[in-house]
N, CA, C and O atoms as a GROMACS GRO file, in nm:
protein
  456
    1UNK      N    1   1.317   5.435  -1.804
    1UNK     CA    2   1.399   5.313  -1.802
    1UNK      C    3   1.402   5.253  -1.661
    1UNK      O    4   1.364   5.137  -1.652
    2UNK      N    5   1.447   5.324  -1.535
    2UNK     CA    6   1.447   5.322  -1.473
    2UNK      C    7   1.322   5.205  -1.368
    2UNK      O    8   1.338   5.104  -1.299
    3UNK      N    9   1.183   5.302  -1.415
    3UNK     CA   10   1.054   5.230  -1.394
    3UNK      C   11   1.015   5.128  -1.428
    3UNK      O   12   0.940   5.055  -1.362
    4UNK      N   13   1.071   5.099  -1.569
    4UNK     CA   14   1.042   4.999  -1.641
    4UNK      C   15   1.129   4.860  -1.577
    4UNK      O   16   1.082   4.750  -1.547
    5UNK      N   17   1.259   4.903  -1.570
    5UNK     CA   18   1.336   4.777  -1.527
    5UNK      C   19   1.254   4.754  -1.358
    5UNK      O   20   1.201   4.649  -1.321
    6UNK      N   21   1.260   4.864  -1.287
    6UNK     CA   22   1.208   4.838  -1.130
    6UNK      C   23   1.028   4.758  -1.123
    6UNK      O   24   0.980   4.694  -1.029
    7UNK      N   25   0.967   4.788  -1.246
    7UNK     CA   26   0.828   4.709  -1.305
    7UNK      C   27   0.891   4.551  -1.368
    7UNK      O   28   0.813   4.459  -1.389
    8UNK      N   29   0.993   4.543  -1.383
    8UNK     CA   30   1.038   4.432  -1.438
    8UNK      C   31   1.095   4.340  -1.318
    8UNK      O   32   1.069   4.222  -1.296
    9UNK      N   33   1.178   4.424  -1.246
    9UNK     CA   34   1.213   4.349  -1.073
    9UNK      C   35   1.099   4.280  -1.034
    9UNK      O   36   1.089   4.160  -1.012
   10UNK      N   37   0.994   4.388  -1.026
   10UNK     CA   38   0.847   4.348  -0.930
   10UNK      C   39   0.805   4.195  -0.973
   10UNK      O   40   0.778   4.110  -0.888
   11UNK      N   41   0.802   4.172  -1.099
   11UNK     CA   42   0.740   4.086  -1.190
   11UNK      C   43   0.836   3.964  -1.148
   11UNK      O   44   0.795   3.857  -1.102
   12UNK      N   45   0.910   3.983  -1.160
   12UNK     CA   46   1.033   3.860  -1.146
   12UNK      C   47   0.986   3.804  -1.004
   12UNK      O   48   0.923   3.700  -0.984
   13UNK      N   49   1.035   3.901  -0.907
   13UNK     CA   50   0.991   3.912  -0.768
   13UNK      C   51   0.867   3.805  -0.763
   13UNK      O   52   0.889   3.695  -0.712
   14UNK      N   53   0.769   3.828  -0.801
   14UNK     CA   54   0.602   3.782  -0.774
   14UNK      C   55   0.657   3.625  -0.849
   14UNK      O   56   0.673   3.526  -0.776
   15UNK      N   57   0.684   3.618  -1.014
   15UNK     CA   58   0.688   3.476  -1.056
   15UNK      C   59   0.816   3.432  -0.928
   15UNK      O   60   0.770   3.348  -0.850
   16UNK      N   61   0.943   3.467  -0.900
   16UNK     CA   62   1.015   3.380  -0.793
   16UNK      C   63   0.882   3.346  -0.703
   16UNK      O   64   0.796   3.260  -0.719
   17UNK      N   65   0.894   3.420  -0.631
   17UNK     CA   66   0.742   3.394  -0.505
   17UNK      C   67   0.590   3.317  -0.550
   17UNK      O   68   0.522   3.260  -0.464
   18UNK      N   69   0.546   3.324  -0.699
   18UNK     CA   70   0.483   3.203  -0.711
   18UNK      C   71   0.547   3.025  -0.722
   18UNK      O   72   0.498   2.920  -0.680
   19UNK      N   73   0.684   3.055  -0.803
   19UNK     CA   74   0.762   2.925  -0.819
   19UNK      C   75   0.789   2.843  -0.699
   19UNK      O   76   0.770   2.722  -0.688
   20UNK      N   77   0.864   2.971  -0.556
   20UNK     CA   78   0.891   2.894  -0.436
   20UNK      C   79   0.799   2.857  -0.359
   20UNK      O   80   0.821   2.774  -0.271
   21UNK      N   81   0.658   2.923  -0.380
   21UNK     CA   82   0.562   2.867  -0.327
   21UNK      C   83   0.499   2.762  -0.346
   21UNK      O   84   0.435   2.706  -0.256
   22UNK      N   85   0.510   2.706  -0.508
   22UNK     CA   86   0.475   2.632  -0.556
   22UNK      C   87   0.594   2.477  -0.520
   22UNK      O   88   0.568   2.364  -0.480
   23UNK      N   89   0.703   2.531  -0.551
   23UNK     CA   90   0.802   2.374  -0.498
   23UNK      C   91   0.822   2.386  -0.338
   23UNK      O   92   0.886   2.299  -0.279
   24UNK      N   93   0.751   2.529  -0.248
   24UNK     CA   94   0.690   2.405  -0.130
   24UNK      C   95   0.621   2.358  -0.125
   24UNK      O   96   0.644   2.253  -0.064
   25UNK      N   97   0.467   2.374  -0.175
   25UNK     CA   98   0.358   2.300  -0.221
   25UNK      C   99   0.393   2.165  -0.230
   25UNK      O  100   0.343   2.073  -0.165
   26UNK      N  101   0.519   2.155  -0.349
   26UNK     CA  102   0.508   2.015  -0.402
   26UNK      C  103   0.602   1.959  -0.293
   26UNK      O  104   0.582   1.838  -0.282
   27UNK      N  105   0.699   2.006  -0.208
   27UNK     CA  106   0.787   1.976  -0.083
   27UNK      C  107   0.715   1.914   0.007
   27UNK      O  108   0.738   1.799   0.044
   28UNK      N  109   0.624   1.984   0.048
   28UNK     CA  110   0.524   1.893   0.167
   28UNK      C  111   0.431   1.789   0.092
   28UNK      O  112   0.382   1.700   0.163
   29UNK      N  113   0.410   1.790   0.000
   29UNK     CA  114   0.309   1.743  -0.073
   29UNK      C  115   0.437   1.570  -0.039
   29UNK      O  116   0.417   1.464   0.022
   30UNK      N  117   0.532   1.613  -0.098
   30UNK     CA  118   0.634   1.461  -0.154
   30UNK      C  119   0.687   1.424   0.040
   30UNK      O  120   0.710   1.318   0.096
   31UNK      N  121   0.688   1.555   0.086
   31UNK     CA  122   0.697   1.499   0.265
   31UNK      C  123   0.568   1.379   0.329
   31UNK      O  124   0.579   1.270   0.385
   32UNK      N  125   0.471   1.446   0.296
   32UNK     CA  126   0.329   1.396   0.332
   32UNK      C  127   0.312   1.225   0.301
   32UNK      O  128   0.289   1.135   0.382
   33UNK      N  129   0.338   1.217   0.106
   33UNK     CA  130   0.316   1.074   0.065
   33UNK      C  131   0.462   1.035   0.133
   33UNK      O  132   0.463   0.914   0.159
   34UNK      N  133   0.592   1.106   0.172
   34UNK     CA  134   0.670   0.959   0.225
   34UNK      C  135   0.682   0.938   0.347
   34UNK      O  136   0.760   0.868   0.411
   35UNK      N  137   0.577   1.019   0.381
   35UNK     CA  138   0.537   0.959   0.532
   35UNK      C  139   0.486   0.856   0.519
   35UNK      O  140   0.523   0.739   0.536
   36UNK      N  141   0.386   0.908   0.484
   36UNK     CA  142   0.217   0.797   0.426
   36UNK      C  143   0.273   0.656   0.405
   36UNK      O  144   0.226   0.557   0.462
   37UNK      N  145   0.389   0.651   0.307
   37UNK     CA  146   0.443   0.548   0.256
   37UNK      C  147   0.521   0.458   0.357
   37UNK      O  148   0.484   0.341   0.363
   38UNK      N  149   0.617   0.495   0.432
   38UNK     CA  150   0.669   0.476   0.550
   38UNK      C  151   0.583   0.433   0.687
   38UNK      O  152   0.611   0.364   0.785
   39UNK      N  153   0.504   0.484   0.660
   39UNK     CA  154   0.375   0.433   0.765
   39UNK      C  155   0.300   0.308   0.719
   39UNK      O  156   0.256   0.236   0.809
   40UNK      N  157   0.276   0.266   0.569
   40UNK     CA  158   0.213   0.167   0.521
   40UNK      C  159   0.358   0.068   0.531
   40UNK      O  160   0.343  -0.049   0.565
   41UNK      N  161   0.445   0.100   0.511
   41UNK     CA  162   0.594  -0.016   0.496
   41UNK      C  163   0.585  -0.066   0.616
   41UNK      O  164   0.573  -0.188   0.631
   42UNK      N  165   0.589   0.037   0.744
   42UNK     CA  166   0.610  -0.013   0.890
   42UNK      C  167   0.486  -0.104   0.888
   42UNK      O  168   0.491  -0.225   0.913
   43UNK      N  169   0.388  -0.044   0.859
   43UNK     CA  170   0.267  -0.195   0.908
   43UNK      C  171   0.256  -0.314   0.812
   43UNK      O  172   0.225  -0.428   0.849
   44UNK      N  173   0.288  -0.271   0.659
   44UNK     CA  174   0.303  -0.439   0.577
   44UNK      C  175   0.418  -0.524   0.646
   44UNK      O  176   0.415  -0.647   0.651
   45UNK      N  177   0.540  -0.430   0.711
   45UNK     CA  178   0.627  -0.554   0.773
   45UNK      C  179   0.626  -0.589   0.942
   45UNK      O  180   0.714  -0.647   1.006
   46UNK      N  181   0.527  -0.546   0.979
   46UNK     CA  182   0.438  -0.548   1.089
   46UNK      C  183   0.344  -0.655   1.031
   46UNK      O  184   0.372  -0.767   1.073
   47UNK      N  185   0.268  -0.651   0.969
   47UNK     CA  186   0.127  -0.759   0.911
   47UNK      C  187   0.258  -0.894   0.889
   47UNK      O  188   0.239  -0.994   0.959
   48UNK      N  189   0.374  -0.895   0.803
   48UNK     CA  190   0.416  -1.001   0.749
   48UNK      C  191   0.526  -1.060   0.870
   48UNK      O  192   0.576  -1.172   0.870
   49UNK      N  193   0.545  -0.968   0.959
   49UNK     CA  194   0.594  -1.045   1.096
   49UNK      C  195   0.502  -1.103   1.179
   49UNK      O  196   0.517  -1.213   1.233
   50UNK      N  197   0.409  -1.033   1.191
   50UNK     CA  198   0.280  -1.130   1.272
   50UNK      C  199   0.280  -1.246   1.151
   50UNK      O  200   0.352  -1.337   1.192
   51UNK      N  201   0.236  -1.275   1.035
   51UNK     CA  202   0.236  -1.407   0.989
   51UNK      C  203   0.312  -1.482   1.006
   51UNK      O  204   0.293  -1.576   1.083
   52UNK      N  205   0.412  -1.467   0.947
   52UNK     CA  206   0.564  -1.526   1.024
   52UNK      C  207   0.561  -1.618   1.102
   52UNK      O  208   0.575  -1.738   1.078
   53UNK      N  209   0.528  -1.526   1.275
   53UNK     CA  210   0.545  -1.563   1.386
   53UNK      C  211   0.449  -1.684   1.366
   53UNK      O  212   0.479  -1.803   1.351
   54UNK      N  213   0.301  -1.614   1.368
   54UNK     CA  214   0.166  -1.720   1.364
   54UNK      C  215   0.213  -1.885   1.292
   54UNK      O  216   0.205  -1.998   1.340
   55UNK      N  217   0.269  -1.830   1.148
   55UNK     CA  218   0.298  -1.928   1.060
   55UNK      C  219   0.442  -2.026   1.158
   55UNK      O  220   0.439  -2.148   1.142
   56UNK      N  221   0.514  -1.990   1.217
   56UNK     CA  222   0.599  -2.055   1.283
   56UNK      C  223   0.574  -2.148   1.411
   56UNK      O  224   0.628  -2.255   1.440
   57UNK      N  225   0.451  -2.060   1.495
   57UNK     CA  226   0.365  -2.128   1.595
   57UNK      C  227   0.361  -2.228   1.569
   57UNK      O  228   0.418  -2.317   1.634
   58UNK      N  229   0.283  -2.250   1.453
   58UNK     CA  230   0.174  -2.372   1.363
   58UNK      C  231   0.244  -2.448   1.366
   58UNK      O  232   0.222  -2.545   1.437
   59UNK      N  233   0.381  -2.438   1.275
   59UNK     CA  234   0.462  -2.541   1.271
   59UNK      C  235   0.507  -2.577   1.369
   59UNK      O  236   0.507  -2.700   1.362
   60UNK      N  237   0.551  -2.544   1.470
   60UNK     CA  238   0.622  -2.580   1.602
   60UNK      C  239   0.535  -2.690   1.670
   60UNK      O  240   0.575  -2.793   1.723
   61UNK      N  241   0.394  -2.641   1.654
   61UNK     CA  242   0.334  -2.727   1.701
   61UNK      C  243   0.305  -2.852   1.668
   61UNK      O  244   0.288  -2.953   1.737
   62UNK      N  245   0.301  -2.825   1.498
   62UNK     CA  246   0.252  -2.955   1.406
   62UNK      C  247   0.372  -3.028   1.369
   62UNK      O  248   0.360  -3.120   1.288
   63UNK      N  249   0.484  -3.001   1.416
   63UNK     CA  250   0.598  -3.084   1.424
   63UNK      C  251   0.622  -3.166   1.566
   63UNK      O  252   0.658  -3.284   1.558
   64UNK      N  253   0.596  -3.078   1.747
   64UNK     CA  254   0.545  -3.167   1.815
   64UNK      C  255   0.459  -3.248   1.830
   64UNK      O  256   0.461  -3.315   1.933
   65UNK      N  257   0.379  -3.264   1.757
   65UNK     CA  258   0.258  -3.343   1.737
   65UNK      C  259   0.313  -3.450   1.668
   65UNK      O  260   0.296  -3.563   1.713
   66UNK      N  261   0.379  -3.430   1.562
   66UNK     CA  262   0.447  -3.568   1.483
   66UNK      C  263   0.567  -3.611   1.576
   66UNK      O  264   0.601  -3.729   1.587
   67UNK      N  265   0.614  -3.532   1.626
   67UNK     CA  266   0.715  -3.598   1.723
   67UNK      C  267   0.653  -3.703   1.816
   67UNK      O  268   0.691  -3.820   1.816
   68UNK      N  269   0.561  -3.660   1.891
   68UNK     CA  270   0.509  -3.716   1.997
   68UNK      C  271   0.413  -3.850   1.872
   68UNK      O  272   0.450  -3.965   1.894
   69UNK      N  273   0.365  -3.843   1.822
   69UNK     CA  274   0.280  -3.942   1.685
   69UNK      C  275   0.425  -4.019   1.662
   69UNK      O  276   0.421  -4.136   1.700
   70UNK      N  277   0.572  -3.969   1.599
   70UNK     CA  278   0.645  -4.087   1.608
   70UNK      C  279   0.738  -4.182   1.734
   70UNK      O  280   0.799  -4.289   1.728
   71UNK      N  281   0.710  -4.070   1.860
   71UNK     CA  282   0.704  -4.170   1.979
   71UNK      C  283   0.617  -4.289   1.968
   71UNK      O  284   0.654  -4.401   1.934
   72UNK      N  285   0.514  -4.259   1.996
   72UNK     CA  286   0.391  -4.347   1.973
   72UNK      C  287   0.406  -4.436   1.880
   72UNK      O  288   0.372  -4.553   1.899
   73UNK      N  289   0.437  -4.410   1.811
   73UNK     CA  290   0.443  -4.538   1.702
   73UNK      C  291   0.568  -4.625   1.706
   73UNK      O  292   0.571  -4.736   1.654
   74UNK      N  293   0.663  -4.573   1.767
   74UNK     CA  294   0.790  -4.640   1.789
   74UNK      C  295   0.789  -4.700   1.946
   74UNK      O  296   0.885  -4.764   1.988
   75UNK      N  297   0.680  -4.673   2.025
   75UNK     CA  298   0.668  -4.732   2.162
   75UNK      C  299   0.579  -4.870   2.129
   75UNK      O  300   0.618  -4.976   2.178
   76UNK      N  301   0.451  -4.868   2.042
   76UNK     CA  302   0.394  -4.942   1.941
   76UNK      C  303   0.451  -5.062   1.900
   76UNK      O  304   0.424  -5.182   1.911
   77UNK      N  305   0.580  -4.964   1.828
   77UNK     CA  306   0.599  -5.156   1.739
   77UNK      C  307   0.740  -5.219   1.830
   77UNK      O  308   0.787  -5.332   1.818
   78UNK      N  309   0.805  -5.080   1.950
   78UNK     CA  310   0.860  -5.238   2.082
   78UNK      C  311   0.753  -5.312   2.092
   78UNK      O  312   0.755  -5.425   2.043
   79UNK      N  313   0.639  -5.265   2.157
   79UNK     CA  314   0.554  -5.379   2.218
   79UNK      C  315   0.524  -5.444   2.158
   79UNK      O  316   0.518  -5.548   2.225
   80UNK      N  317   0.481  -5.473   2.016
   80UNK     CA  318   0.451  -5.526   1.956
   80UNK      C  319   0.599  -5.656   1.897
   80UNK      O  320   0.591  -5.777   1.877
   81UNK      N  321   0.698  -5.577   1.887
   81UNK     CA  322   0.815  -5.688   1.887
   81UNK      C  323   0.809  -5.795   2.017
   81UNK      O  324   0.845  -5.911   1.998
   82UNK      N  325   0.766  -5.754   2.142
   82UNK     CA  326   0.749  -5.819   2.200
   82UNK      C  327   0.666  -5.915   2.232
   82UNK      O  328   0.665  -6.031   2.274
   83UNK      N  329   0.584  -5.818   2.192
   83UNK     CA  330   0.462  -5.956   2.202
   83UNK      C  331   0.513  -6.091   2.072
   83UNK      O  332   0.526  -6.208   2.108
   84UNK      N  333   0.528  -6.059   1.967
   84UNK     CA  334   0.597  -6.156   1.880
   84UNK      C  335   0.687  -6.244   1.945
   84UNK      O  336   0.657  -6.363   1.950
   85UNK      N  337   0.805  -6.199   2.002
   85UNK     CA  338   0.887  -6.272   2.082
   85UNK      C  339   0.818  -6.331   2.176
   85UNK      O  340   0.842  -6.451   2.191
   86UNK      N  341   0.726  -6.275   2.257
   86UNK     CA  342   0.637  -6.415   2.322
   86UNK      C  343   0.596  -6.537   2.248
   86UNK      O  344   0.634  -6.652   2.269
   87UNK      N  345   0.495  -6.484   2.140
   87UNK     CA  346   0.457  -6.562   2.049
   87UNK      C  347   0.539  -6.660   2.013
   87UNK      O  348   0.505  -6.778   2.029
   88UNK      N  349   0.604  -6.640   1.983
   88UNK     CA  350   0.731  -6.723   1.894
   88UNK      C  351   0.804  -6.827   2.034
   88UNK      O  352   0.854  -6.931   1.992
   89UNK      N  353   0.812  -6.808   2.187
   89UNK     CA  354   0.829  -6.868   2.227
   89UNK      C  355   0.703  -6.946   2.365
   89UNK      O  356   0.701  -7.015   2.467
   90UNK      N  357   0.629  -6.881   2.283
   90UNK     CA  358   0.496  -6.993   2.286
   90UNK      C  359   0.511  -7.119   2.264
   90UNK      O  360   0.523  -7.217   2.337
   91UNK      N  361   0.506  -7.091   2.069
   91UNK     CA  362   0.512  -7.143   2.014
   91UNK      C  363   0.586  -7.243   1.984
   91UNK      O  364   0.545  -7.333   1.910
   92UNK      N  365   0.691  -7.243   2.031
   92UNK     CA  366   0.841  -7.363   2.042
   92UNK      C  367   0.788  -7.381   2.166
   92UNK      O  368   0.841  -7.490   2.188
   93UNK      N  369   0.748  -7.367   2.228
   93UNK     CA  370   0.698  -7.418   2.355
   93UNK      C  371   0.609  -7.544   2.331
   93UNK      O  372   0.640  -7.663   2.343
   94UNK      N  373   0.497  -7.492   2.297
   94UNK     CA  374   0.361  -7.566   2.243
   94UNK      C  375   0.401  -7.667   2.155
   94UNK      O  376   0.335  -7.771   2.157
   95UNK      N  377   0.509  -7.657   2.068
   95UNK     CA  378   0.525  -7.724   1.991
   95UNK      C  379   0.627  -7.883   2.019
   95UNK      O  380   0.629  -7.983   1.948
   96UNK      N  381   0.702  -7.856   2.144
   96UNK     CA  382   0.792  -7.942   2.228
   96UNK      C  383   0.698  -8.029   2.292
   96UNK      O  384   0.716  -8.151   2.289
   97UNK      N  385   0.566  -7.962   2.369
   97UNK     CA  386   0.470  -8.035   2.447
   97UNK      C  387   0.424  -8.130   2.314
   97UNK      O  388   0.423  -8.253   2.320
   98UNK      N  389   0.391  -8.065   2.213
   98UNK     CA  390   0.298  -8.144   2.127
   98UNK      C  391   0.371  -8.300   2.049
   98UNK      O  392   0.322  -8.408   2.015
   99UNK      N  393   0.514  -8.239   2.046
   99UNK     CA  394   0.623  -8.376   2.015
   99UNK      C  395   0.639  -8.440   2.132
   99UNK      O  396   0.627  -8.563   2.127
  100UNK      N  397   0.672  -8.374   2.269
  100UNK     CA  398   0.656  -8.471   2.375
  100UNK      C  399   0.492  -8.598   2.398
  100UNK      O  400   0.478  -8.712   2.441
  101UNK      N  401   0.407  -8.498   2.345
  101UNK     CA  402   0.280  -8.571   2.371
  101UNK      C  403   0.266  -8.702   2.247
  101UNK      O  404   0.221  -8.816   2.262
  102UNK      N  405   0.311  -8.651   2.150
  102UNK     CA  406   0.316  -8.752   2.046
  102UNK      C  407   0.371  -8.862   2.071
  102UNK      O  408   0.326  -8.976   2.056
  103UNK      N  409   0.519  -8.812   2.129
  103UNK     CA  410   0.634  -8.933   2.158
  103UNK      C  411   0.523  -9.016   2.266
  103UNK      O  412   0.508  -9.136   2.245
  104UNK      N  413   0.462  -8.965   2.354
  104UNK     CA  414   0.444  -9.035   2.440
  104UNK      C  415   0.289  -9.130   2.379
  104UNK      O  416   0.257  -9.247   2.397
  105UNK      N  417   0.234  -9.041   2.320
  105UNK     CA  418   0.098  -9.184   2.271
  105UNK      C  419   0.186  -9.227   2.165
  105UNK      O  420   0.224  -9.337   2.206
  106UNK      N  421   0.222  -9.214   2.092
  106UNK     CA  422   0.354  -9.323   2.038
  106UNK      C  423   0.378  -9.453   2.127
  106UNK      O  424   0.335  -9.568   2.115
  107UNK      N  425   0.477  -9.380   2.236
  107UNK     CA  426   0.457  -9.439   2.343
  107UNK      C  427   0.370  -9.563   2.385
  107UNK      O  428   0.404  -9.681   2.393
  108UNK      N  429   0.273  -9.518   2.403
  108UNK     CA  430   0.119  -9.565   2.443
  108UNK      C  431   0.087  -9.704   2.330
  108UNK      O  432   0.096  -9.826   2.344
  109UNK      N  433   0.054  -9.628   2.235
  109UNK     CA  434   0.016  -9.704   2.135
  109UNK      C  435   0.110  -9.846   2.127
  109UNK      O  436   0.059  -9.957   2.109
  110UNK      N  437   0.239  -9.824   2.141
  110UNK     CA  438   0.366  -9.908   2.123
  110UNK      C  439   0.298 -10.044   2.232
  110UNK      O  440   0.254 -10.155   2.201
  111UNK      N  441   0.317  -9.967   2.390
  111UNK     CA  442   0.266 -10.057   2.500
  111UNK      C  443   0.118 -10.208   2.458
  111UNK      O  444   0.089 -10.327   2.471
  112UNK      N  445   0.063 -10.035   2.385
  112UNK     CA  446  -0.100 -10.151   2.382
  112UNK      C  447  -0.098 -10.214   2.280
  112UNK      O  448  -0.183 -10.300   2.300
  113UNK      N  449  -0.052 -10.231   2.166
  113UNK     CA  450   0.010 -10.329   2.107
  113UNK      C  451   0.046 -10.440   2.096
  113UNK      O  452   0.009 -10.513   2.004
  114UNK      N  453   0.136 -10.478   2.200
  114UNK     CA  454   0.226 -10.566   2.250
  114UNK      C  455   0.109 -10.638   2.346
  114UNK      O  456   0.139 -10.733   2.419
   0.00000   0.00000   0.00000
């Protein structure tokens, strides 16, 4: 009896010692992939902060660019208001000479007439 149960210890003994060997097996095994995993997380949010940044550059830039494009275009149409406002008093200008000039061969005409 004795032998038998102490042959029965042994047995137990060996399956414990294959089981704990086996769920460290699978211990480092599940250590290993959440490393692995943790190492791929750190660099996908590493890869998606460099885009980010890059992607933010771009814009920074392509928004000074329209900034400076709607300077330009708003320095544009002052000058261009201005030049109109010349125009326009050209034009009442030119147009006073041209009634003065009229009045006056009017004028003229009236004299040689007579």
């Amino acid at each position: 009896q004795l032998h038998l149960t102490t042959s029965e210890k042994n047995e137990l003994a060996r399956s414990l010692e294959v089981v704990q060997n086996q769920l460290q097996e699978k211990e480092s095994e599940i250590k290993r992939e959440t490393s692995e995993y943790k190492d791929r997380l750190l660099q996908v949010e590493k890869e998606h902060q460099d885009v980010l940044t890059e992607t933010n550059r771009k814009n920074e830039v392509e928004i000074e660019a329209c900034h400076e494009k709607i300077s330009s275009l708003e320095h544009l149409i002052s000058s261009q208001k201005l030049e109109i406002e010349h125009l326009k008093s050209n034009k009442e200008q030119l147009n006073n000479s041209l009634k003065e000039a009229n009045q006056a061969l009017g004028e003229l005409l009236k004299t040689k007439v007579r």
